[in-house]
C-alpha positions as CSV (number, residue, x, y, z in Angstrom):
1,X,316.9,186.4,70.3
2,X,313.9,184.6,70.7
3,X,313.8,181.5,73.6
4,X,313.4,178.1,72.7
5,X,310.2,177.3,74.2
6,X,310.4,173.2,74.2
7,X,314.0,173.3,76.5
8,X,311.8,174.2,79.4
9,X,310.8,171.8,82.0
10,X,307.1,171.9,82.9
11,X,307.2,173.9,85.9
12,X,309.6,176.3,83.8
13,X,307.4,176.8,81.8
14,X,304.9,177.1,84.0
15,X,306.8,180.5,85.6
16,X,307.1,181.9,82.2
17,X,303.4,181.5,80.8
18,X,302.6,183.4,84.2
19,X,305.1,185.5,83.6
20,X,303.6,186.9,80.0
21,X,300.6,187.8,82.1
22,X,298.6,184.5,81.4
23,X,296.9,181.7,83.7
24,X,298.7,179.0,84.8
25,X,296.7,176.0,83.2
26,X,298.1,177.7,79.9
27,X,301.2,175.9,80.5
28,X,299.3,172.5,80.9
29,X,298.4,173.1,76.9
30,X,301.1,174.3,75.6
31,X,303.2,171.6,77.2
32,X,301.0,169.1,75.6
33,X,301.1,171.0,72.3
34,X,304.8,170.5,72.4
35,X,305.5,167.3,73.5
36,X,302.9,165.2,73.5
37,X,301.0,166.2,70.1
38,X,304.2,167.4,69.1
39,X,303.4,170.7,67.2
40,X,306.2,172.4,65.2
41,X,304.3,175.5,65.2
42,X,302.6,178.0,67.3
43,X,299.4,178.2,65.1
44,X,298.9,174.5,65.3
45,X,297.7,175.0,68.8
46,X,294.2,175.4,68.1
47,X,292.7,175.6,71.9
48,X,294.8,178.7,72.7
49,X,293.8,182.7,71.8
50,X,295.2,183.9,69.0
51,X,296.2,186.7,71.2
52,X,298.1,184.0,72.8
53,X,299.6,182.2,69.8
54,X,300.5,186.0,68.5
55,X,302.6,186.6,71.7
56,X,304.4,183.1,71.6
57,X,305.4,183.5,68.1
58,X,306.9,187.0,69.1
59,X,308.5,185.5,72.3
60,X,309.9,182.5,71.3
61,X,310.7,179.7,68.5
62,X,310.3,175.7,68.3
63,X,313.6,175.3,66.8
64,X,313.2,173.1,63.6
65,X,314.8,170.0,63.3
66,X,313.7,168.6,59.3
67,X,314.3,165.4,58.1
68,X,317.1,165.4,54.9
69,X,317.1,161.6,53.9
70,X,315.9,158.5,55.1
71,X,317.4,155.1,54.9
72,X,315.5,152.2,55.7
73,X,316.9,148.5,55.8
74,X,315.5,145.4,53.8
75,X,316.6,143.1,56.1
76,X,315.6,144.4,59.4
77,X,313.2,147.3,59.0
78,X,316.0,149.8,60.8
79,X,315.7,153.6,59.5
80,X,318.5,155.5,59.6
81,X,317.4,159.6,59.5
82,X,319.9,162.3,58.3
83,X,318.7,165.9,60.2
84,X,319.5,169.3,59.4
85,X,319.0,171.8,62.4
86,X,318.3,175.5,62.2
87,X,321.8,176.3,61.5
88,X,322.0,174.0,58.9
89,X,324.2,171.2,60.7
90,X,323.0,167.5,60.4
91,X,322.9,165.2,63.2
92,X,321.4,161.4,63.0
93,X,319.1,159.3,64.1
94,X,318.4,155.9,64.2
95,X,314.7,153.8,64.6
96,X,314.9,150.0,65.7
97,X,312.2,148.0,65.8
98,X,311.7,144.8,68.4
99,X,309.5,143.2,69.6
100,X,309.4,144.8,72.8
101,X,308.5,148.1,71.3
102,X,310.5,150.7,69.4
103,X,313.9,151.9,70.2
104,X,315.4,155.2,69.0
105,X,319.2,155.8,69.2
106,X,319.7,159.7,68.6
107,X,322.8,161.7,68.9
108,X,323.6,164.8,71.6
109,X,326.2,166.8,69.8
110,X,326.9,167.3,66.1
111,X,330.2,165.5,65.7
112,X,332.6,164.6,69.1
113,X,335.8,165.1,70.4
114,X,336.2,162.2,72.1
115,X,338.6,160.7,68.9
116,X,337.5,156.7,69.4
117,X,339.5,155.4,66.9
118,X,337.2,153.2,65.2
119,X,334.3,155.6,65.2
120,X,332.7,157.8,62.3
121,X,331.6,160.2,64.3
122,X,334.5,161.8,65.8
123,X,336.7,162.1,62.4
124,X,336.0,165.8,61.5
125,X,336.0,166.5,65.8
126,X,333.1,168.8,67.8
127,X,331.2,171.2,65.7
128,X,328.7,171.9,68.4
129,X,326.5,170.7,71.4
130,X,322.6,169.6,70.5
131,X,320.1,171.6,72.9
132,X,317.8,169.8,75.0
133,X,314.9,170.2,72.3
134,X,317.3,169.2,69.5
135,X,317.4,165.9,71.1
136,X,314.1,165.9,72.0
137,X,313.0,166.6,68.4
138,X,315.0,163.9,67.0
139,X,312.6,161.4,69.0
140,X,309.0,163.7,68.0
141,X,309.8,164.0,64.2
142,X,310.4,159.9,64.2
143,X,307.5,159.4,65.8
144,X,305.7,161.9,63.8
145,X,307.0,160.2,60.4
146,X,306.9,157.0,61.5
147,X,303.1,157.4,63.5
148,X,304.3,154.9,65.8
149,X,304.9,155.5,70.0
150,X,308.9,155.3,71.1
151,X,309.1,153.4,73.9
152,X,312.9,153.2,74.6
153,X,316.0,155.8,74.1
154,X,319.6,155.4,73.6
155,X,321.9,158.5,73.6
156,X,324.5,156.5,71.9
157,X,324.5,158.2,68.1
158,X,327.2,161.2,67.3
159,X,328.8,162.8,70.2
160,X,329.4,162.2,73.9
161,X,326.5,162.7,75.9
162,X,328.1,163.4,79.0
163,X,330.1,165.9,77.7
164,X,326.7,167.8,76.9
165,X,326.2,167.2,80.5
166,X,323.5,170.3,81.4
167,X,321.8,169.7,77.8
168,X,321.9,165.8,78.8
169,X,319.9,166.1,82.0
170,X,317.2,169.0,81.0
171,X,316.1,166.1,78.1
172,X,316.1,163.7,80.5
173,X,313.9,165.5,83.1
174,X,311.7,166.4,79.8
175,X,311.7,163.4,78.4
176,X,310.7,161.4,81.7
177,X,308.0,163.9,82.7
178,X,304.2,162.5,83.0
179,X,303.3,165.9,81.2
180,X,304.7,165.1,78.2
181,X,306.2,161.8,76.3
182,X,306.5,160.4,79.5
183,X,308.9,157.3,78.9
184,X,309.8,155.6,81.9
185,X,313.6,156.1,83.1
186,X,314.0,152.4,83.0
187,X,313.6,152.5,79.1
188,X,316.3,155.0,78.8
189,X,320.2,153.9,78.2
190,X,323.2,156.8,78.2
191,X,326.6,155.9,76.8
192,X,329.9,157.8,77.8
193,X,333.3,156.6,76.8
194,X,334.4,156.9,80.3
195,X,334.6,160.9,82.1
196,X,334.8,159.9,85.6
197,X,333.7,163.6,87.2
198,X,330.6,163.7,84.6
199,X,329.9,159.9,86.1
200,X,329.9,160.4,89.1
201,X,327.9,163.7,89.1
202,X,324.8,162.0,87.1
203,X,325.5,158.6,89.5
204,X,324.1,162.0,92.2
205,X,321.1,162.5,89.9
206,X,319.6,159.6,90.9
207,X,318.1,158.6,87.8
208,X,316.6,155.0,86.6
209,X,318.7,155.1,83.8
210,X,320.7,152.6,82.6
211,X,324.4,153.7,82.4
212,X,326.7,152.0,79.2
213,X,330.6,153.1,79.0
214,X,332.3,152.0,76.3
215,X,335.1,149.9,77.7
216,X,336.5,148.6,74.1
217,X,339.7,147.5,76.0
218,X,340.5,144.7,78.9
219,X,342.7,146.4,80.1
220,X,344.4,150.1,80.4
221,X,347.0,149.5,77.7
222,X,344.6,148.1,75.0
223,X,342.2,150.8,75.6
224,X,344.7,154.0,75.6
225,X,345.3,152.4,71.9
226,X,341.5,152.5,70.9
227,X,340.4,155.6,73.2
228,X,342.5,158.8,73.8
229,X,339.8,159.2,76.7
230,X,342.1,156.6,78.6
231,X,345.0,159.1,78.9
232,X,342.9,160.9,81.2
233,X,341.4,158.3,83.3
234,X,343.0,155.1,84.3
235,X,340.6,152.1,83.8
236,X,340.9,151.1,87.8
237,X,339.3,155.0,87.9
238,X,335.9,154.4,85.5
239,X,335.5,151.2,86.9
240,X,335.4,152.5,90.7
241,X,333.0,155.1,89.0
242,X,330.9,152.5,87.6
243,X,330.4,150.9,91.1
244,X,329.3,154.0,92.4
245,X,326.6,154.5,89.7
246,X,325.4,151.2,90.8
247,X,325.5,152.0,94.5
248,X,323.9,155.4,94.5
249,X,321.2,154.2,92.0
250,X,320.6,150.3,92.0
251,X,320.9,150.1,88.1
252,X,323.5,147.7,87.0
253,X,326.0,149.2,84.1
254,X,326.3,147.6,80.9
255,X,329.8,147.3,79.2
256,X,329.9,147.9,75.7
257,X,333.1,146.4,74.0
258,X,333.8,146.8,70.0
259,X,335.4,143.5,69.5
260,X,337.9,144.6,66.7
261,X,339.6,141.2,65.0
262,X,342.9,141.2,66.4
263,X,343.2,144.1,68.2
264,X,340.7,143.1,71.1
265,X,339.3,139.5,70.3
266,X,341.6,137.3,71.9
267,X,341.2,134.6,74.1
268,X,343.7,136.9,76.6
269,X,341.5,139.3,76.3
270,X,338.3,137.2,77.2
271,X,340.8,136.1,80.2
272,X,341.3,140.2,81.0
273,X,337.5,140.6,81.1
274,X,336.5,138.5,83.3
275,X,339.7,139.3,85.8
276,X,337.5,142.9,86.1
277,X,333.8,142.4,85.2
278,X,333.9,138.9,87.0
279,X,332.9,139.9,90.6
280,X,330.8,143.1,89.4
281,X,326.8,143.1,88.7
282,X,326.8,144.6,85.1
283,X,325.9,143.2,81.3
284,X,328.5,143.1,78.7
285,X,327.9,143.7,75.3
286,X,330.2,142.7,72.4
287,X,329.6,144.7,69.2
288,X,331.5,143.5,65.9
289,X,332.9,146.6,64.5
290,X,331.0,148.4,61.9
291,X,334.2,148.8,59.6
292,X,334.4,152.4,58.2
293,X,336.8,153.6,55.4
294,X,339.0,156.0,57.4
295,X,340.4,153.3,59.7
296,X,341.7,149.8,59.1
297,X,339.4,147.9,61.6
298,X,338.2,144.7,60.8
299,X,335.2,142.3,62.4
300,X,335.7,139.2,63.8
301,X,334.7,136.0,62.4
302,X,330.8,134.6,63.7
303,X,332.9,132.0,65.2
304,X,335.7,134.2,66.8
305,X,333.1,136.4,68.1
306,X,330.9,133.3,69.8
307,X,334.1,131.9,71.0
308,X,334.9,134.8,72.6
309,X,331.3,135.2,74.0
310,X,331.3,131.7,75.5
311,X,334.5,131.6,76.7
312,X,333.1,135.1,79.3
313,X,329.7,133.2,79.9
314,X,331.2,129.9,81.3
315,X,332.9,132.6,83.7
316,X,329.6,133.6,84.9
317,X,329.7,137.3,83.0
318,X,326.1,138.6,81.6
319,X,326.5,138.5,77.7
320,X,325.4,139.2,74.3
321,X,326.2,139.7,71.5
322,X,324.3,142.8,70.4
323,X,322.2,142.0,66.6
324,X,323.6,143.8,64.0
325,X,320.8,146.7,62.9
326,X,321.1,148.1,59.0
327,X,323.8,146.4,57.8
328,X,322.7,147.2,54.3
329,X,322.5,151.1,55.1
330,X,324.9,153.4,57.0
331,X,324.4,151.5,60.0
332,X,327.4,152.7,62.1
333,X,327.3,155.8,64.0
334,X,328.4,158.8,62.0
335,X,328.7,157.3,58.8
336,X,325.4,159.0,57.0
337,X,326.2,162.5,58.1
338,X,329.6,161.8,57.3
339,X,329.0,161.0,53.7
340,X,326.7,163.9,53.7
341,X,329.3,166.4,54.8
342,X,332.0,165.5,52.3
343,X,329.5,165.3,49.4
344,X,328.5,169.0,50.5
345,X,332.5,169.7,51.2
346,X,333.3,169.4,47.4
């Protein structure tokens, strides 16, 4: 079995160019091959022997990651990418533009476990975690299509990235490092649905990144209905975990809450939210629900939604109201590849 060459950090890499016999400074190039002029072959590295690029080929493999379909939105620009990996699974990807510079939400397994009830994703459960380069690929072949620099990343598409949690951090380190794309921390956001151990372990990490759990309920009741993840932990538990991410790294949590019409919307639960985001240094985001077919979850009105929003801002919380992206494609998360598997079921 041949190893996959782009999961290795730089100074990994670095041990094993020395350890096929070759100079260190090797590395350097290869590294840069990889992920900065992001080759998909060996032979596409020009400045190395072909001695070299002979014994590469025989030792490892840049696993492929090709693109299957592209959606792109009329009204925003948004492009939505279907991916099919070497063993033929399909993850997605999604490209925002703002004007702050291009963000890229891409997925870290291919489906998820997790069972959110008003999630696409999750419906057909976990076929299988993404590698480290199988996330990082998602990024290189949209900035490869595209010919434009990514500047921020959210591992928020299919799957639960801190249930990946060894995959999650090698990307990371990869991702981050000034040999390669180089994207500051500070640009990166990771979503979890709430595993207090996994929290708490990455809090230890020290990264810059910015930490989002999916909250979805105000309180523990309303959120074991949404999120089988809440059996496990009690709310009282992720939110003590959230505090400690923002004490061991000085990076204030954002709240992501689906507001679902009737389910989570109400004025109660505004009341609820500020009772236990009110004293803590976080943002909250309120996302209308992306209805999908499988579930009966509706959107709020525009005026349920900003009534809700106010009635949290004149409390003092941080909010928004996060701009719907691809409305007109399959915006939410899971929804492409899960057309695509049951059109390739039948």
């Amino acid at each position: 079995m041949k190893k996959d060459i782009r999961a290795y950090t730089y100074e990994q890499l670095q041990q094993e160019i020395e350890a096929l016999g070759e100079k260190k400074f090797r590395a350097k190039q290869i590294y840069e091959w990889l992920h900065v002029k992001l080759a998909s072959h060996f032979f596409e590295m020009t400045n190395l022997s072909k001695t070299l690029r002979e014994k590469l080929e025989e030792n490892y493999s840049i696993l492929p990651v090709e693109m299957l379909e592209r959606q792109i939105s009329k009204i925003d620009g948004t492009n939505k990418f279907l991916f099919r990996l070497y063993d033929g699974n399909v993850v997605e990807s999604v490209l925002m533009r703002y004007k702050h510079g291009n963000s890229v939400c891409i997925s870290s397994q291919v489906g998820c476990r997790m069972g959110c009830k008003f999630c696409a994703s999750t419906i057909g459960g976990l076929e299988r975690n993404l590698s480290a380069s199988e996330m990082l690929a998602q990024i290189y072949q949209i900035q490869k299509l595209t010919g434009e620099r990514v500047s921020n990343v959210v591992v928020m598409g299919t799957g639960e990235p801190l249930d990946n949690y060894e995959q999650l951090v090698l990307f990371l380190q990869i991702l981050t490092d000034e040999h390669g794309l180089n994207i500051s921390q500070r640009n990166i956001t990771v979503s979890t649905c709430g595993i207090v151990p996994k929290i708490l372990e990455l809090a230890k990490e020290h990264f810059q990144i910015t930490l989002a759990l999916s909250l979805h309920g105000s309180n523990q009741i309303k959120r074991k209905q949404l999120m089988p993840i809440a059996n496990k932990y009690d709310l009282s538990e992720v939110l003590e975990a959230c505090d400690t991410y923002f004490k061991e790294t000085g990076r204030r949590v954002t709240f992501e809450y689906s507001l679902v019409q009737g389910v989570n919307d109400t004025m109660e639960d505004a009341k609820e939210l500020v009772e236990i985001l009110g004293s803590r240094n976080c943002h909250l985001n309120l996302i209308p629900v992306n209805p999908i077919k499988e579930r009966e979850y509706k959107q709020p009105t525009r005026k349920n939604a900003l009534e809700f929003k106010n009635k949290l801002e004149k409390s003092g919380i941080n909010v928004t109201i996060r701009r719907e992206m691809g409305a007109d494609i399959d915006g939410a998360c899971g929804q492409l590849r899960r057309r695509y598997v049951k059109t390739n079921q039948e």
